[in-house]
N, C-alpha and C positions, 0 to 999 in steps of 0.2 A: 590652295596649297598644292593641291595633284590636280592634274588638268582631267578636261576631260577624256574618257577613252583608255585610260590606266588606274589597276587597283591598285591601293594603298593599303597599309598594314592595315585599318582603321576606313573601310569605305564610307564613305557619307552615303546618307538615306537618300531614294530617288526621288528628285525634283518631281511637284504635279504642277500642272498648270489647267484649271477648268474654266473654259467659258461658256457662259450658258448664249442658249443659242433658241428662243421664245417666239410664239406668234399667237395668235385667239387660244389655240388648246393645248399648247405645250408648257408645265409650268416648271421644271426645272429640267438642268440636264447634267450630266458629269462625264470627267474622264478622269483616267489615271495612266500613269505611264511608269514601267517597270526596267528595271534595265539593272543585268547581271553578266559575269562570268563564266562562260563556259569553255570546254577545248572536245573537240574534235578532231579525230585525223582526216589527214591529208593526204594526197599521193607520196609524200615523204615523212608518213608517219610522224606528224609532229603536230602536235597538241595545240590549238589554239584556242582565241577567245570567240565568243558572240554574242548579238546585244539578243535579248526578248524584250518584246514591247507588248503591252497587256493594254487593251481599253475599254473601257465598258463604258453602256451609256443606258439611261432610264428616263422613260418619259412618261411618266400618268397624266392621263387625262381623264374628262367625264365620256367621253366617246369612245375612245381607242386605248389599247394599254400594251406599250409593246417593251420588251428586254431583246438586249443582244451582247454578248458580250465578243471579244478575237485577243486571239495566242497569237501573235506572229513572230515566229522563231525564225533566223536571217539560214540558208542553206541554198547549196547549189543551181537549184531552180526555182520559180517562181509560179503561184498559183495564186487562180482569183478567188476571191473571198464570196458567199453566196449566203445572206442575210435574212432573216424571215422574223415576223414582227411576235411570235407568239414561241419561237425557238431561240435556244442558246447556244451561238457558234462559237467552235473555236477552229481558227485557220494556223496550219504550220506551214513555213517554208524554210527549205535549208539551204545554204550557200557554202560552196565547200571553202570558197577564198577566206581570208581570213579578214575579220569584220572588225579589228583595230580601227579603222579610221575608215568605215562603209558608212554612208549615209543612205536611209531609204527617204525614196520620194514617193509620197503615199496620193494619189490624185484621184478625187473625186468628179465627174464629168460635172463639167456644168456651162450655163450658159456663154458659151465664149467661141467667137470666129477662126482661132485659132488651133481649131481641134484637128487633129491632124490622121482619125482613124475611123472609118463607115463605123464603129459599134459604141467611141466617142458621141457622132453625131447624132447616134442613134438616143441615145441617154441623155444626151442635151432635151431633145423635143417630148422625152419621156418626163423633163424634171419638170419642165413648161407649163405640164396638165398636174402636176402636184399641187394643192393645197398650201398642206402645213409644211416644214422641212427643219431639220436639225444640224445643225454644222458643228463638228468638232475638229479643232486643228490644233495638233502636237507637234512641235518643233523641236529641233536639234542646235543648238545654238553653237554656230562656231567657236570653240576654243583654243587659245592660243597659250603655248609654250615657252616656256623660260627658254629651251635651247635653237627656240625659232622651228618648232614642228609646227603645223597648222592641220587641224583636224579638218575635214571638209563637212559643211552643213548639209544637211539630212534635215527633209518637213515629209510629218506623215496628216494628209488631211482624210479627213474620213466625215461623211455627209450622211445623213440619216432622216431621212422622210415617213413623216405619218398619212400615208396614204390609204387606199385600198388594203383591204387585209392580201398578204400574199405578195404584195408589191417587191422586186427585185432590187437589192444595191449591189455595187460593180463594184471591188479596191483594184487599184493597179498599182502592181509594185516593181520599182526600177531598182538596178544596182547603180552604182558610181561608174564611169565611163573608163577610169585609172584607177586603178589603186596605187594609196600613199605610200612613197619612198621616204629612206632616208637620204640626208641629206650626204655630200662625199664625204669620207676620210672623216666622218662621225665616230663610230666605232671605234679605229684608232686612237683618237683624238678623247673621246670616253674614256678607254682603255686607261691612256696615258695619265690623266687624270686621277684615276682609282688606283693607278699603282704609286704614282706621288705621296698619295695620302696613306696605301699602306705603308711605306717605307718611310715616310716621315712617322707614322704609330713606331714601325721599329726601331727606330733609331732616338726616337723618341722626340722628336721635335715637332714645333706647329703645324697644324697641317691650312695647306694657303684658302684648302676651299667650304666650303659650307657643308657643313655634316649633311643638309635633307636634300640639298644638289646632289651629295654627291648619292644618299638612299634614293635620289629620283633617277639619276643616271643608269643605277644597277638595274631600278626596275626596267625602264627604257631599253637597253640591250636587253633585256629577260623577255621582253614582249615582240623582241624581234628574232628569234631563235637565236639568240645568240649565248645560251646560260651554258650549253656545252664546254664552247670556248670559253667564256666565263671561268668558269669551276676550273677550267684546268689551267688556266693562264695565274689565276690565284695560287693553285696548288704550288706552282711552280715557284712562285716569289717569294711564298712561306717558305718550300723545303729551302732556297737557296740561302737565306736568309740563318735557318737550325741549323745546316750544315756549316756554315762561316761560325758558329758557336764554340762549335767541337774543338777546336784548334787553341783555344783556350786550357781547355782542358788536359787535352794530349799533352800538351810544354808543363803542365805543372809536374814538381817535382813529387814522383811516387818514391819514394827509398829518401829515408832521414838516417843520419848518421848516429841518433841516440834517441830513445823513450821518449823523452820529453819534446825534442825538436817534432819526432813524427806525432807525435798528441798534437802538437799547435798546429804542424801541415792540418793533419787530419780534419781540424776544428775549422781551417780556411780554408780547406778546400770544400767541404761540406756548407759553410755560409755562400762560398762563389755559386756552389750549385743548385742552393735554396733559392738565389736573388736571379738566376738562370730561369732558375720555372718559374718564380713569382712575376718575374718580367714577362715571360711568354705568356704566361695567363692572363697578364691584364691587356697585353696585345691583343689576344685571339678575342679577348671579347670585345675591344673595340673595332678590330675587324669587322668581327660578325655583326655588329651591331650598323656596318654599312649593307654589309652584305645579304642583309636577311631575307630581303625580298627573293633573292637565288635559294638562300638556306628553306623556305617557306614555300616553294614553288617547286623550282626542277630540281632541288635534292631530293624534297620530300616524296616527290612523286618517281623518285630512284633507288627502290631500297638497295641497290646495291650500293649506292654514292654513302660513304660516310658525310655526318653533317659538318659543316666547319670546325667545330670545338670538336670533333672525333677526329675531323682530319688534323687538327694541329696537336692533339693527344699523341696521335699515331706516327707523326713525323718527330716529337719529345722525343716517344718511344722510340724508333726506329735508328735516330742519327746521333741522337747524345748517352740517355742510358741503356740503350742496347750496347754500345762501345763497350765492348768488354773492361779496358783496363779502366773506364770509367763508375763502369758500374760493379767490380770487385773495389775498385775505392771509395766507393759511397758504401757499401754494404760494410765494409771494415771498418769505415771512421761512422757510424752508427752504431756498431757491436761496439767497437771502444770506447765511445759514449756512456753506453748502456753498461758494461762493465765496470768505469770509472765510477758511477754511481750507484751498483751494484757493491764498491768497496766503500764506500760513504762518501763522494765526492759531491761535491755541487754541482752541476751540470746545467748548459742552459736545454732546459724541457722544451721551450718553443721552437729552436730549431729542429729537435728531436720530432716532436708532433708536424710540422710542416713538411718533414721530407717522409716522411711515412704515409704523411697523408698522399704526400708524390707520387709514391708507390703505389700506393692504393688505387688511383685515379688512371694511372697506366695501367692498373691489372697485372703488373709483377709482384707486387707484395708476396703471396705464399712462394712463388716459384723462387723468386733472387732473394728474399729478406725474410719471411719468419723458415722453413727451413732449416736453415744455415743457425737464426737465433735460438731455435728447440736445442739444436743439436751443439752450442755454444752451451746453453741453461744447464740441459744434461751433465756436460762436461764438471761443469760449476760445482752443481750442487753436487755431484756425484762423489768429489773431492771432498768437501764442506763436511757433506754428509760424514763418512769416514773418517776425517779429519776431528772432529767436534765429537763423537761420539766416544772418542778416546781421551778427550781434554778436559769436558766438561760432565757436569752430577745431570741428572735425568731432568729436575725443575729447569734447570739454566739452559738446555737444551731442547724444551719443550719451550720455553718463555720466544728462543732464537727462533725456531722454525714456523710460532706463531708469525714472529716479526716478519720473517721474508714471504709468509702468503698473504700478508698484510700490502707490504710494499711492492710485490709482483701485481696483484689486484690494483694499486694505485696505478702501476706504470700504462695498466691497460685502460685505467680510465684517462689518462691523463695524457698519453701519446699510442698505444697500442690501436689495432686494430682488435674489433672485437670479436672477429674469428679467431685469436689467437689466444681468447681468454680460454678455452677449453682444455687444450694439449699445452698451455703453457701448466694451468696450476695443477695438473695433473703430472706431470713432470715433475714439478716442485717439491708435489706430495709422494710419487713414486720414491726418489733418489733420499728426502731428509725421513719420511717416515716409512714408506715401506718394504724398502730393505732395511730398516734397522726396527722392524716389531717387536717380535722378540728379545732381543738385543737392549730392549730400552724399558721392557718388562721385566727379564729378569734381574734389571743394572739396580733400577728403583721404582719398581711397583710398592714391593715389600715395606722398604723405607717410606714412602710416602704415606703407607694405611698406616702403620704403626703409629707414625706421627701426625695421624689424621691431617693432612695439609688437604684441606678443602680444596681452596681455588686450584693450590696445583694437578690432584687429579679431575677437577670439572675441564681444565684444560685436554688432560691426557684423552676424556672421553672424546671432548670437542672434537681432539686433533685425529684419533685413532677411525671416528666416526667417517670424516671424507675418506679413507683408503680403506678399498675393498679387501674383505675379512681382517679388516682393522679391531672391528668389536669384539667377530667371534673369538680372538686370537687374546686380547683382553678378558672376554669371560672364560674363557677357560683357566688363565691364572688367576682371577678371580676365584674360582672355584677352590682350586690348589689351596691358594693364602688361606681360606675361610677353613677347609678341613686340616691343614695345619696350625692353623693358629689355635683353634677347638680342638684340636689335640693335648696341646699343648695343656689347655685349661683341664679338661676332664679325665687323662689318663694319668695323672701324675698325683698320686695318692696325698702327697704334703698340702695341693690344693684344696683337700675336699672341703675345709672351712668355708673358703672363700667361693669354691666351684660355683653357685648357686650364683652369689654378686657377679661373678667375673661375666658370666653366660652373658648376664640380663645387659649388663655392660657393653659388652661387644657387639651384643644386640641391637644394643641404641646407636652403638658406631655405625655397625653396618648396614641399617635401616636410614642414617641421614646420610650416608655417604650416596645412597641406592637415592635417595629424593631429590637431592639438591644435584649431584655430580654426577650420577648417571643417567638423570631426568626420568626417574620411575619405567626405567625401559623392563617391562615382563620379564624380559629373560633373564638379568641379572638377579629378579625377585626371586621366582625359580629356583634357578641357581644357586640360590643363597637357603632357600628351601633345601633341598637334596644338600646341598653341603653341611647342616647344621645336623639332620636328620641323621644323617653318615657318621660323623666323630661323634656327636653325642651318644649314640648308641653301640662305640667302641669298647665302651665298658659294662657289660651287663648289669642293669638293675640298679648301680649302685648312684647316677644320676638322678632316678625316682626317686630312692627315698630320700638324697639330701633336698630335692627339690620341694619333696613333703614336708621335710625338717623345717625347709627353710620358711614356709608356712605358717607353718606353726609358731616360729619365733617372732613372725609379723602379728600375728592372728592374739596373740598369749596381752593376760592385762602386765601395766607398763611400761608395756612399748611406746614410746611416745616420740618416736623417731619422726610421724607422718599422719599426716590430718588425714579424715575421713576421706575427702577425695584423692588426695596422695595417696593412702591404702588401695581404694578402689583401681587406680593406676596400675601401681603393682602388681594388685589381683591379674590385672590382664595382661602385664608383659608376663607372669608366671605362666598364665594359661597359654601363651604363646611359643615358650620352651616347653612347656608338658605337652605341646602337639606333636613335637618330634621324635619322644620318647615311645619304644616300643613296650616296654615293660608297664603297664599302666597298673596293673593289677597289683604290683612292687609300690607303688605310688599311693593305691588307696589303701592296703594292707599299713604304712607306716602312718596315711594320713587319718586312717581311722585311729589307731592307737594315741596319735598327740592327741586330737579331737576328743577324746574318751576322758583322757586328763584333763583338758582345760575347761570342759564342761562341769566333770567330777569334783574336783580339787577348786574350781570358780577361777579361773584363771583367763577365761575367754576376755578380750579385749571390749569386743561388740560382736550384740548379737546377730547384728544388722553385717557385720563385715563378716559371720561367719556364714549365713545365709546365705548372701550374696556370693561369696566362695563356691556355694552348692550347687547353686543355680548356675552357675558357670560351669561346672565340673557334671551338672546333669545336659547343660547342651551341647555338652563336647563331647562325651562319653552315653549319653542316655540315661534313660529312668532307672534300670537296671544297675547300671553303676553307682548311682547314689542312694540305693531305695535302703539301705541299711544303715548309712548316714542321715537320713532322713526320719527313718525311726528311732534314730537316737536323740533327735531332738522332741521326738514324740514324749521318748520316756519322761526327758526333763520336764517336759510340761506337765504331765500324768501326776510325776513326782510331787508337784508344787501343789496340785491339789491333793493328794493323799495328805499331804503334809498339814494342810491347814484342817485336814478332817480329825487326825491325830491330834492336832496340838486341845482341840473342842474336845477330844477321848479322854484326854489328858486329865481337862480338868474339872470333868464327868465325874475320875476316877478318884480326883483326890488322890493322888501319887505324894508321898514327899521329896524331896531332894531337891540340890540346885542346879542338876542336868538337865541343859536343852539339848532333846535329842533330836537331829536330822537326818531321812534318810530317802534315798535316790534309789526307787525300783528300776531295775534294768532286766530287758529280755534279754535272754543269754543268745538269741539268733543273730543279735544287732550289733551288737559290743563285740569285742575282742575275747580273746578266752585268758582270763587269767587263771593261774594256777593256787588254788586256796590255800590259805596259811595259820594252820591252828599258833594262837597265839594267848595268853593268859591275861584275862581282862581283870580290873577290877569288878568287883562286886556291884557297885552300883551301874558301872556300864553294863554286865549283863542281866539285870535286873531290865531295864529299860529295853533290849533287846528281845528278851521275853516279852514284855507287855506289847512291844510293837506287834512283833510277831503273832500275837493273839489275837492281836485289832486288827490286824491285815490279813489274816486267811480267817477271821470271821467274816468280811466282806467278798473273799474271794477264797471259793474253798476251792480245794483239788489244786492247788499251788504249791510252790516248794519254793521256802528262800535258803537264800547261799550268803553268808555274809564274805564280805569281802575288805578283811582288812588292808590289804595294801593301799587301796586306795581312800580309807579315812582320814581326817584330819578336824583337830583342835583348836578348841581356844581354851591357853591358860592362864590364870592369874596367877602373878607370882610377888614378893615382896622383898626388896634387895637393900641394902643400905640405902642406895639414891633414893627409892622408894617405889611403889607398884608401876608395875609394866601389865599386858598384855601378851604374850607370845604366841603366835599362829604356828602352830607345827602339824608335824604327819601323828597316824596313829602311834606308832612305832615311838616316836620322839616324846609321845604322853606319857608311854610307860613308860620308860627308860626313867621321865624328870618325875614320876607319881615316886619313884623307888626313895627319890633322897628328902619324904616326906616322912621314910621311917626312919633313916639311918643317915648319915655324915657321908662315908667312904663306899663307893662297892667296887672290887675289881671287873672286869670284864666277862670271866667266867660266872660271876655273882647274879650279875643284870642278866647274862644268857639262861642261865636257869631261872629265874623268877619272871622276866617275860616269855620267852619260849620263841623269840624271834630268832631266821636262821641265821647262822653265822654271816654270811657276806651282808647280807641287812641291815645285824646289827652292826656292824664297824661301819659300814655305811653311816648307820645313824649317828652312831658316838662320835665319829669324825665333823661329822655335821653340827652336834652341839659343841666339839668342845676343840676343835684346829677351824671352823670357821668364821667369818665373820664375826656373828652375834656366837662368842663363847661361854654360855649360862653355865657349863662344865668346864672344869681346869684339869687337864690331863696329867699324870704322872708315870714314869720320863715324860718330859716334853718334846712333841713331834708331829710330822703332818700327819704320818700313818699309825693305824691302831693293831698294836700288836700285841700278841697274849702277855698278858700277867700284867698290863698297863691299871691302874686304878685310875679314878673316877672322881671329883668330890664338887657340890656346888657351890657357885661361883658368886658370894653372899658380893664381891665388890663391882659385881656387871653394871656397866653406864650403856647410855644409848641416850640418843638425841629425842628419839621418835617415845610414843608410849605404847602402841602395838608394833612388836614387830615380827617382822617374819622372817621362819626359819626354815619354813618347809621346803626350800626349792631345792631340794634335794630330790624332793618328792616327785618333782616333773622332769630330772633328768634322767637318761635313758642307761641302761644298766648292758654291759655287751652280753648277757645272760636273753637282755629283752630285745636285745638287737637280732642276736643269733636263732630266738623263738619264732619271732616274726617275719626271720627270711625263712624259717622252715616251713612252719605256716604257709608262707607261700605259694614256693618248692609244691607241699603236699597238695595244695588247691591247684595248680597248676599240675598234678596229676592228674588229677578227679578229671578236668578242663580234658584232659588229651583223650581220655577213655571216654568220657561221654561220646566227644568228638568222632571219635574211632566208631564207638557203637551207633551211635547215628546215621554215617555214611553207611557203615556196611548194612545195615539192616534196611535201607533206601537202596542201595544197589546190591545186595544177594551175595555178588562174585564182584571181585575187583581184585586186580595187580597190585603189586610191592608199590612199585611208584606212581601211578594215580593216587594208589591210597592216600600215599605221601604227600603228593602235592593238593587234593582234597584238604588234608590236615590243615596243612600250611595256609591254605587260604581262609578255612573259617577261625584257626585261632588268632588272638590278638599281639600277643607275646612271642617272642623266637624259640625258637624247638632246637634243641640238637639233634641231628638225624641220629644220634647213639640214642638219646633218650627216649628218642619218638620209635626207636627199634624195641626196647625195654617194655615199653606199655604195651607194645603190638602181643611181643612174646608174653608179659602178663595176661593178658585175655583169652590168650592161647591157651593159655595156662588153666585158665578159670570157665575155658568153656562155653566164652561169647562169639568164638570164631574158631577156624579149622585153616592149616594147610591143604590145598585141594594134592589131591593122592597122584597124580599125573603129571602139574605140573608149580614144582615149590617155592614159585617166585607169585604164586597166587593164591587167595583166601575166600574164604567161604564163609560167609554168616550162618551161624546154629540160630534156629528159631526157640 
């Protein structure tokens, strides 16, 4: 297929040809023969080729054992070769001519009359006395040409004798007498040929001659320095060829007389220009596909020569869309495209992606076409953006602006370049969301929490998150909402029932809105922390205790609102809002007082749920904070055996009557203080209080007991028409119903003097038997409230479903006497808290300033001070001689030892 003496894309491996060459002690022999490209300059600087011929040869014997190997490299002068049986030669010689079609004549002297040199004949009569002898001979085999070149033949003989060690071999190496011409008016005639066959590619017709004639032809001119003229006789027939293109162009009609006509120009002029390049590109690469042996040769060895497909890039570039009014009409019938489909049009996408990619290939894309399309985008959305922000609700507006980073993202998969994906969606995101942040916060953040719309704010975070201080801009009204809207719950007095529900409520809102919609991001945690911590604590104190209350109405028997682990739930979203709260001390003051009743009065739920309450409330707060609650459950225990040792005293004693007495020792350090209430028992109840009383400071003397009727309660039996009942009441409710065992009627003034309970108590109580529910008492006037001169009479026709029932929950509601006790209570411990405080520090530092002092204070107590009250204790102490004004200067104190 390539003749000899020309590379091919694809050279074939070098032909060997070995004969062996034998006599008594020679047992094999070999050659090889190498043959490559190479270039060289010349006195005109021009690169040619040269052959190397490589041959080695090896002869073992039992006698003699000799190697030799020779490099003969073809170059300007010639040297002999100088052989030795026991060394490895290698001979160069270089020929400056160029070695296309040089044949070497390689001659080894030997026996023959026609030797024609004294150092020939000398070598003749030298080989005479030889023995053994080795003959290797490599030929060049004339090869002949498709276009009638003829290479001239070349034989390289080369003789090798096992002689004498040391024995001398001669090469002599001749050049060609001529070097090969071309033939005449070749070239041209080449020429003429390669341009036929480009201009039949561009025109697009058959081409008359053989595609590897004609890649044999280009090589042939390339091997005869002709790839200069080459390269540029080509360049010439392309450009002439792009420039006859333009003219097309130039005549098409740019200015349409209405919308729709310049859309359809726009749309044909843009496919003429797509089928413009796609025809040049499938040109240039069947060009180059004749041409490559030049593209692979002397371009490559020119870096300043672009390669074919660069040169016909760069002539696109130069002659068609460099044309200005060419290339502002492709750049605007692509934006109009892009916009038509920007307004929801159908568009064809693949011409869209083919002339982009056009751009792209030419290396104008950012310079003539994305540019111009940012600054197009901008314009867009910039309108959009403002436009939309006034038309549409925030969801509907957040759904849209999803949609266009959606379909901008598509357009760059789909036709964009993907340099353009960075400053496009960023544009997007500037113009729809980041001038309108704000603006889209305050429209409908609000509305959307209110109305928990999930998806829609997981959206808002989504979208807020790409635009920079997009989120901080969101947590801050984040922030806002959460302390206004916990305003709203906590400051507003008609809430307080609810305050506790509503907390825990908003809690769970804004705990799954922070999980699901803000993806558990810190900061909004945070944030949501300091927010709750802020409005809860806008109201002093008065948070604590409903949050105690509210406790307690989980905690109390009959609740049957929520199962043991539902309770436990509870338990910890409470302990969650009691974190926030500064007043803690408010909190165990009221939750000790419920705690005291429901244990007292048997009203605890579980004991297990009230425990478990403690234990939480001790790792939140520490040992210290629960150690008095904890003793209280000590006493019940205490209690229960005292009780069982009593009941075995009991009946030691032989007591008669049919009172079971029970009674609940309490330390008075542990409990609450209540305030004692002489009251007028029957005779056998303190008959029975004595006897205890005997039994119990017999086992523990140096004790003191305190009875404490507020907190007693009964069981009565009583017997109505329906027939016997049960009734569970308070102490208070015993006496009052023991009275109408003596008498029919009593008025109010009647029962206050024969019980001796105090007046708010007992209208408490008598309200409670006889305007409530279960009314055993029939009041007279009839009314809710008890007011003097009311009589009294029991209620012989009382029905009830149940057969014990109960009346007492009177007994466990909170009285504003005990409400008001219990904040004083406080108040007065939270004095004691500030002076200790105060004596602490000063007596640790000697001498301290106004305001150190102050913020010392601050930091060890737990509760908030008013700087007036924390000035009141200072000047108490002053008072009482735990500290002094220093005499010099009066904004400073001094600790008295």
């Amino acid at each position: 297929m390539f003749p000899t003496g020309f590379s091919s894309p694809n050279p074939p491996a070098a032909a060997q040809e070995v004969r062996p060459a034998t006599d008594g002690n020679t047992s094999s022999s070999s050659s090889c023969k190498k043959r490559k490209l190479n270039n060289s300059s010349n006195s005109n600087s021009e690169k040619e080729e040269f052959d190397s011929i490589s041959s080695c040869t090896s002869s073992p014997s039992k006698n003699t054992s000799s190697s030799s190997s020779s490099v003969i490299t073809t170059s300007s002068c010639s040297s002999s070769g100088v052989a030795s049986s026991n060394h490895h030669l290698q001979k160069k010689l270089r020929f400056e001519d160029s070695v296309d079609f040089i044949g070497l004549d390689v001659k080894m002297a030997e026996e023959s009359s026609s030797s024609s040199s004294p150092a020939a004949s000398s070598q003749q009569q030298h080989q005479q006395q030889l023995k053994n002898k080795s003959l290797l001979i490599s030929s060049v085999v004339v090869g002949h040409h498709a276009n009638g070149l003829t290479k001239a033949a070349s034989s390289t003989v080369s003789s090798f004798a096992n002689s004498k060690p040391g024995s001398a071999k001669k090469l002599v190496i001749k050049n060609f007498k001529d070097k090969p011409k071309l033939p005449e008016n070749y070239t041209d005639e080449t020429w003429q040929k390669l341009k036929e066959a480009v201009e039949a590619i561009q025109n697009s017709t058959s081409i008359k001659y053989n595609l590897e004639e004609l890649y044999q032809a280009v090589e042939n001119l390339c091997s005869y320095k002709i790839s200069a003229n080459l390269y540029k006789q080509l360049r010439q027939i392309c450009e002439d060829h792009i420039k006859a293109q333009i003219h097309q162009f130039r005549e098409y009609p740019f200015l349409a007389v209405d919308k729709p006509k310049l859309f359809i120009f726009n749309v044909l002029f843009l496919k003429k220009i797509d089928k413009c390049w796609q025809d040049h590109c499938r040109q240039m690469i069947m060009i180059r596909s004749i041409f490559l042996f030049l593209d692979r040769t002397y371009v490559l060895q020119n870096s300043m020569l672009p390669s074919i497909w660069d040169m016909g890039l760069e002539l696109f570039r130069t002659h068609i869309i460099s044309d200005q009014k060419v290339q502002n009409k492709t750049i605007d019938g692509i934006l109009l495209l892009i916009e038509r489909e920007r307004n929801g049009e159908a568009i064809d996408r693949s011409l869209l992606r083919s002339l982009l990619s056009m751009l792209s290939d030419l290396q104008i894309y950012q310079d003539s076409f994305e540019h111009r399309f940012l600054e197009e985008t901008n314009r867009l959305y910039a309108a959009e953006g403002q436009r939309l922000m006034q038309e549409r609700e925030v969801p509907e507006y957040l759904h849209h602006v999803n949609k266009r980073l959606e379909e901008e993202a598509d357009r760059i998969i789909t036709y964009l370049d993907q340099s353009t994906q960075k400053p496009l969606i960023a544009t997007v995101e500037k113009q729809l969301l980041g001038e309108h942040l704000t603006a889209i916060l305050q429209k409908g953040l609000n509305h959307l929490l209110d109305e928990n719309r999930i998806q829609d704010l997981s959206l808002l975070y989504q979208l807020f998150s790409r635009v920079r201080g997009g989120v901080q801009v969101l947590l801050q009204h984040w922030i806002e909402y959460i302390k206004a809207f916990g305003s709203t719950i906590v400051i507003n007095p008609e809430k307080d029932k609810t305050m506790v529900q509503e907390l825990l409520d908003f809690k769970d809102k804004v705990d799954h809105i922070i999980d699901v919609c803000f993806l558990k991001n810190e900061k909004f945690v945070n944030a949501m922390k300091e927010a709750f911590e802020t409005f809860i604590n806008k109201r002093p104190n008065k948070p604590a205790e409903l949050i105690a209350k509210y406790v307690d109405s989980k905690l109390r028997a009959g609740n049957k609102e929520a199962t043991d682990e539902e309770l436990e739930k509870m338990l910890d979203k409470i302990m969650i809002i009691f974190r926030f709260i500064y007043g803690k001390d408010v909190f165990e003051a009221f939750y000790k007082k419920d705690l005291a009743k429901r244990l007292l009065v048997g009203k605890s739920a579980s004991v297990d749920a009230e425990k478990s309450m403690l234990s939480k409330l001790k790792h939140e707060c520490g040992a210290a904070f629960t150690s008095k609650l904890e003793g209280m459950f000590k006493d019940m225990e205490l209690s229960k055996d005292i009780m069982i040792q009593f009941k075995q005293y009991m009946q030691n004693q032989n007591v008669p009557g049919n009172i079971e007495l029970t009674v609940n020792i309490l330390t008075m350090g542990y409990w609450p203080t209540y305030v004692p209430m002489e009251v007028h028992l029957p005779p056998e109840m303190v008959k029975l209080q004595e006897i205890f009383k005997t039994f119990y400071l017999g086992k523990h003397s140096g004790r003191k007991l305190q009875w404490q009727s507020t907190l007693g309660h009964c069981v009565l039996k009583a017997e109505f028409k329906e027939g016997k009942k049960e009734l569970q009441v308070s102490l208070f409710q015993t006496l009052v119903l023991l009275m109408f065992n003596e008498g029919e009627e009593f008025s109010l003034e009647e029962i206050k003097q024969a019980t001796g309970i105090e007046d708010g108590e007992l209208r408490r109580t008598l309200q409670s038997l006889a305007c409530g529910k279960a009314r055993v008492l029939t009041k007279s006037p009839k009314g809710k409230d008890v007011e003097d001169g009311d009589k009294f009479t029991c209620n012989d026709d009382f029905r009830h479903k149940l057969f014990r029932i109960k009346i007492n929950q009177i007994q466990m509601k909170e009285t504003v006497e005990e409400q008001a006790s219990t904040t004083e209570r406080v108040f007065q411990d939270r004095q004691y808290q500030i002076d200790a405080a105060i004596v602490r520090i000063m007596k640790m530092r000697k001498t301290l300033s106004h305001n150190l002092l102050v913020s010392e204070v601050y930091n060890q107590l737990k509760f908030p001070v008013k700087p007036a009250d924390l000035k009141k204790r200072i000047e108490s102490l002053i008072d009482r001689d735990y500290m002094e004004r220093d005499k010099e200067n009066p904004n400073q104190y001094n600790y008295i030892a």
